[in-house]
Kinemage of the C-alpha trace (Angstrom):
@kinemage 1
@onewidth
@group {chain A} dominant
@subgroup {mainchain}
@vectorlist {calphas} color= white
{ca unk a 1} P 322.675 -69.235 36.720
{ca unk a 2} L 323.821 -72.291 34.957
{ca unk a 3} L 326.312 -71.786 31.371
{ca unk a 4} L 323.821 -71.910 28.904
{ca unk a 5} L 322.141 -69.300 30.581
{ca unk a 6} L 325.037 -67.216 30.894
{ca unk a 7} L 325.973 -66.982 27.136
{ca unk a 8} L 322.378 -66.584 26.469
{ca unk a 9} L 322.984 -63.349 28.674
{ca unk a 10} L 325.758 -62.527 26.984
{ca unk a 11} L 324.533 -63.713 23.349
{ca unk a 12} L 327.977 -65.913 22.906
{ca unk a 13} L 328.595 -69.573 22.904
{ca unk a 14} L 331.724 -69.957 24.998
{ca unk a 15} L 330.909 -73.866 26.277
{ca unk a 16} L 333.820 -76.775 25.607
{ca unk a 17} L 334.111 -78.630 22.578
{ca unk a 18} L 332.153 -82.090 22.648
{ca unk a 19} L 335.719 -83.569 21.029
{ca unk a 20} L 338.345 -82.240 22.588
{ca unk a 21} L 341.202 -80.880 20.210
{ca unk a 22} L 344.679 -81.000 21.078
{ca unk a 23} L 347.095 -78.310 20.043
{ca unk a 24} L 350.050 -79.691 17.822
{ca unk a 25} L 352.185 -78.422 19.962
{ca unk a 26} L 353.105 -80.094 23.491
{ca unk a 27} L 353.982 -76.227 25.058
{ca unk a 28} L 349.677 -75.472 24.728
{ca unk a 29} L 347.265 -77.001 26.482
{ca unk a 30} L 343.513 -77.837 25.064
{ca unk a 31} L 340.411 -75.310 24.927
{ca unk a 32} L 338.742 -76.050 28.628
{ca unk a 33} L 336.744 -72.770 29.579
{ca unk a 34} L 336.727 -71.254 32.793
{ca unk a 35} L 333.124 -72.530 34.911
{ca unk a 36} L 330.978 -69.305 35.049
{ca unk a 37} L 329.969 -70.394 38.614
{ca unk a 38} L 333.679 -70.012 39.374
{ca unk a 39} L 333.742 -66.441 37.739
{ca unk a 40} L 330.463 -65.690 40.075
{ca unk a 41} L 333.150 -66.701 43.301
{ca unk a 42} L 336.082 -65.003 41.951
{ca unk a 43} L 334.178 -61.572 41.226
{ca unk a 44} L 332.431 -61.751 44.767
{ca unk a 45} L 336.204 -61.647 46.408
{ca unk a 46} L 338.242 -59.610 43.759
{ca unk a 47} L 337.529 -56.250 42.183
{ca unk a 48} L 338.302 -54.823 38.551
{ca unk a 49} L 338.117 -51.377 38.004
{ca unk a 50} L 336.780 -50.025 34.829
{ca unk a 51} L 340.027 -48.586 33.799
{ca unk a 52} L 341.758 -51.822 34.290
{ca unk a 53} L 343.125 -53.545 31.254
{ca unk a 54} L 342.990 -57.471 31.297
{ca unk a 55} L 344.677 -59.829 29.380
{ca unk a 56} L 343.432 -63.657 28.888
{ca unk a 57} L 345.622 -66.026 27.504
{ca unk a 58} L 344.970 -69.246 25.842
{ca unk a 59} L 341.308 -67.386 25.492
{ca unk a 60} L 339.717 -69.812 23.425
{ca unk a 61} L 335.984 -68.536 22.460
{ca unk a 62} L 336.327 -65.638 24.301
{ca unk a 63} L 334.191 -66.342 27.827
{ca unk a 64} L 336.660 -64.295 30.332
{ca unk a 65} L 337.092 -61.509 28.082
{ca unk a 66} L 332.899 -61.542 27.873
{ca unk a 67} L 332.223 -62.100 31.496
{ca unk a 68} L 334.808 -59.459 32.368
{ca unk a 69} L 333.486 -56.738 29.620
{ca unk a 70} L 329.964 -57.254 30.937
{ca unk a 71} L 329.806 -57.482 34.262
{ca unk a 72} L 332.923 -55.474 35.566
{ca unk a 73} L 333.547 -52.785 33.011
{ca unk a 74} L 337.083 -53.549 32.467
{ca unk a 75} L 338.555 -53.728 29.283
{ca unk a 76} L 339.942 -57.417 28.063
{ca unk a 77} L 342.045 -58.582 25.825
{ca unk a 78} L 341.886 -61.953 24.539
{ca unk a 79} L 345.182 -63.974 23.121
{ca unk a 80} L 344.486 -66.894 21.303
{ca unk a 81} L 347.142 -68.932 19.181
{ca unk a 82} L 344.396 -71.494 17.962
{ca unk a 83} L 342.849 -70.070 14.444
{ca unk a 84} L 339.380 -71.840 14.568
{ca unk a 85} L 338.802 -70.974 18.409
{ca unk a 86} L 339.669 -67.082 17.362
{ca unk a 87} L 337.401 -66.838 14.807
{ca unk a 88} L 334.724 -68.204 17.062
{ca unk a 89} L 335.746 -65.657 19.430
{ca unk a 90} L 335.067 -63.031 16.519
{ca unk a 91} L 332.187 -64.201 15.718
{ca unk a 92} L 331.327 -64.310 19.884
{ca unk a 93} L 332.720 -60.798 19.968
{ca unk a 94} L 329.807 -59.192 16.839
{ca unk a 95} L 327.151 -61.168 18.500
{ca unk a 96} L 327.928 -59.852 21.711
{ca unk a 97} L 328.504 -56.100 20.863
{ca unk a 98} L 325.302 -56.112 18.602
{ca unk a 99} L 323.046 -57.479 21.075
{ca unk a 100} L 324.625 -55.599 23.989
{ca unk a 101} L 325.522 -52.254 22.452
{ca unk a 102} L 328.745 -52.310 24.468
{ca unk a 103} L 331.995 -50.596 24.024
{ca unk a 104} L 333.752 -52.521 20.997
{ca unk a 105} L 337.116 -50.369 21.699
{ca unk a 106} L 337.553 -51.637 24.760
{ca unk a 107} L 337.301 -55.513 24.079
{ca unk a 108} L 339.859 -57.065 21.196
{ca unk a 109} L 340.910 -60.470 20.455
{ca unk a 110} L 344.334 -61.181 18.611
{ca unk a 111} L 345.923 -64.453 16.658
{ca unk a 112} L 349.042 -65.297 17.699
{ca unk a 113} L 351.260 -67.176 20.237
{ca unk a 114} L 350.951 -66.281 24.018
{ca unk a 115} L 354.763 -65.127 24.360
{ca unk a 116} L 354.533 -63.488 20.551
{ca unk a 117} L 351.622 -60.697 21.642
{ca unk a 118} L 353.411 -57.182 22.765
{ca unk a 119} L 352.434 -55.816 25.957
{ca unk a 120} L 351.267 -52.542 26.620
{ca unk a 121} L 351.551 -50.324 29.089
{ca unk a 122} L 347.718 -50.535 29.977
{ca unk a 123} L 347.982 -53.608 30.464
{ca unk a 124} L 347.948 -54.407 34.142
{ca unk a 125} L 345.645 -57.748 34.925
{ca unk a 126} L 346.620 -61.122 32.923
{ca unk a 127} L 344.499 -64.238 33.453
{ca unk a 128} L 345.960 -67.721 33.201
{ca unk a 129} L 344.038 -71.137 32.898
{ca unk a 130} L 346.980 -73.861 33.077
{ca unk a 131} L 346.976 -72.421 28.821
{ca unk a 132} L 350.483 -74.199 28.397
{ca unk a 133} L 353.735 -75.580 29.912
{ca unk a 134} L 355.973 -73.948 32.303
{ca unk a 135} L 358.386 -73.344 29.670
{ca unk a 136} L 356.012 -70.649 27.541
{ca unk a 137} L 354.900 -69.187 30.930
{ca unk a 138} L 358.121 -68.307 31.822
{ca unk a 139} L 358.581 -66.381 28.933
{ca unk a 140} L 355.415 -64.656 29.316
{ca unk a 141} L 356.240 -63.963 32.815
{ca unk a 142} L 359.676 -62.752 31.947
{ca unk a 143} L 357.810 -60.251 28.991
{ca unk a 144} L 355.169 -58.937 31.855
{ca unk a 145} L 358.253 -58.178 34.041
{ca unk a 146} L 360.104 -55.981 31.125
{ca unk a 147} L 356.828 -54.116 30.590
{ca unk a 148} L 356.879 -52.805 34.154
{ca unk a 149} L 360.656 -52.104 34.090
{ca unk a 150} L 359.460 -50.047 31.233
{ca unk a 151} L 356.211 -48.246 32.069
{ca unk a 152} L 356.364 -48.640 36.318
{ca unk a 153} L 352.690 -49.889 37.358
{ca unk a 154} L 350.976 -52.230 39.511
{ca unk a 155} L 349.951 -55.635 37.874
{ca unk a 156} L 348.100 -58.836 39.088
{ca unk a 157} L 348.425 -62.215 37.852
{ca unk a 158} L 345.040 -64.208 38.364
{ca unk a 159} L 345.820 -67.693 38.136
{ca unk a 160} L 342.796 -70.724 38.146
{ca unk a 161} L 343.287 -73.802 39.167
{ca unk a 162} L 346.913 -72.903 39.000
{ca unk a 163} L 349.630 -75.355 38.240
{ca unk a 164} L 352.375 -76.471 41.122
{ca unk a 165} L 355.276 -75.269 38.653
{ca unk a 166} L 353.836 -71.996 38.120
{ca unk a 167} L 353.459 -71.310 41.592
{ca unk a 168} L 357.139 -72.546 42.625
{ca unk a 169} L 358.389 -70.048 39.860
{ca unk a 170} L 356.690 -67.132 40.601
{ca unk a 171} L 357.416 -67.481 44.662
{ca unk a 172} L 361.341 -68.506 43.775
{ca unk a 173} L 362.298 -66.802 40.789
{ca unk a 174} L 360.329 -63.232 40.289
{ca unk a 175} L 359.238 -60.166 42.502
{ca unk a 176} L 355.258 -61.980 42.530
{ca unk a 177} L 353.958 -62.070 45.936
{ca unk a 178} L 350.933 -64.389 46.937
{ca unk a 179} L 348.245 -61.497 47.625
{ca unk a 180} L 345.078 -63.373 47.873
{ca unk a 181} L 343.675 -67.218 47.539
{ca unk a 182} L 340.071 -67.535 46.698
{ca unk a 183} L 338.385 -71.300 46.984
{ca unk a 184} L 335.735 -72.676 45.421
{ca unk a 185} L 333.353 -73.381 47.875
{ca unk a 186} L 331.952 -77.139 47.563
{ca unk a 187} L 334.567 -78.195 44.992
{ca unk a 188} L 337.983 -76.983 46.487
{ca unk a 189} L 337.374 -79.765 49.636
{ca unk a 190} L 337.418 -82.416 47.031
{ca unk a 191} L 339.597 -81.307 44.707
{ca unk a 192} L 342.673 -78.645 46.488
{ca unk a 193} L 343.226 -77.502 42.778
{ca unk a 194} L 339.792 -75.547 42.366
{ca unk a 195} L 341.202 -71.909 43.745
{ca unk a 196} L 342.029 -68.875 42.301
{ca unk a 197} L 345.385 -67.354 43.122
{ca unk a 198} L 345.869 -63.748 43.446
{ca unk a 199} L 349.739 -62.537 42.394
{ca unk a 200} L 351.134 -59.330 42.707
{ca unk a 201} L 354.395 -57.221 41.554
């Protein structure tokens, strides 16, 4: 199923901006959504359970936190710093819910900076698409790690085409462990970056 089909499905409109807008700010990286055919791979290989909690940051229009909501069951969260891109979101989020009479409780979207939003202690899955520099990741890293040390649980960090820094500081500097690698088939030979990684506490 190709995107456009996909948030037809779904009743959203999650596709990239035809002019791409960069943050002000050097630490955030630019709205680039996550391929649905790459979704299709990851979900094949790794399972959400419905009482799963996952967080998406940098979650522009809202596609993970869609996808996930849909398909899986799980709840999402979506954290988005960029005003415009949340209120599409919002917008994504009535149109979705009305058309698909799904739980609205269980998928919410906040405004605010990635290393600002509070973690709970349902929260146990955080996605990451390359949203900003290694310097705001490590804080958000550092936050995930003082929610466990607070409410003891299990989380995963799902990382897409994940950034060489990222990986050398969660394999040097935290408790992560490398649980899983998932390629994309027919992209990853060409391009070593197109892979999910799979890290665990």
């Amino acid at each position: 199923m190709d995107e456009f089909k996909f948030d037809k499905l779904l009743h959203v409109r999650t596709g990239a901006e035809k002019n791409i807008t960069y943050p002000d700010s050097v630490q955030y990286n630019p709205y680039e959504p996550t391929p649905y055919s790459a979704l299709e791979t990851l979900f094949l290989e790794y399972e959400l359970k419905e009482n799963d909690q996952i967080v998406d940051y940098g979650c522009g229009k809202g596609r993970i936190n869609f996808y996930i909501h849909y398909f899986c069951g799980a709840s999402v969260k979506g954290i988005e710093m960029d005003e415009a891109f949340f209120e599409k979101a919002i917008v994504n989020q009535r149109s979705y819910l009305d058309n698909t009479k799904s739980n609205k409780e269980t998928i919410e979207f906040f405004c605010c900076l990635a290393e600002e939003y509070r973690i709970e202690p349902s929260d146990n899955r955080f996605y990451f698409f390359n949203p900003f520099s290694i310097h705001v990741f490590r804080k958000v890293i550092q936050s995930i790690l003082r929610s466990v040390e607070e409410m003891q649980r299990e989380v995963e960090l799902i990382l897409y085409y994940p950034h060489e820094e990222y990986i050398y500081f969660l394999e040097n500097e935290t408790s992560f462990e490398l649980k899983k690698e998932i390629i994309l088939p027919g992209l990853y030979e060409k391009n070593p970056d197109e892979r999910f990684l799979i890290y665990m506490n």
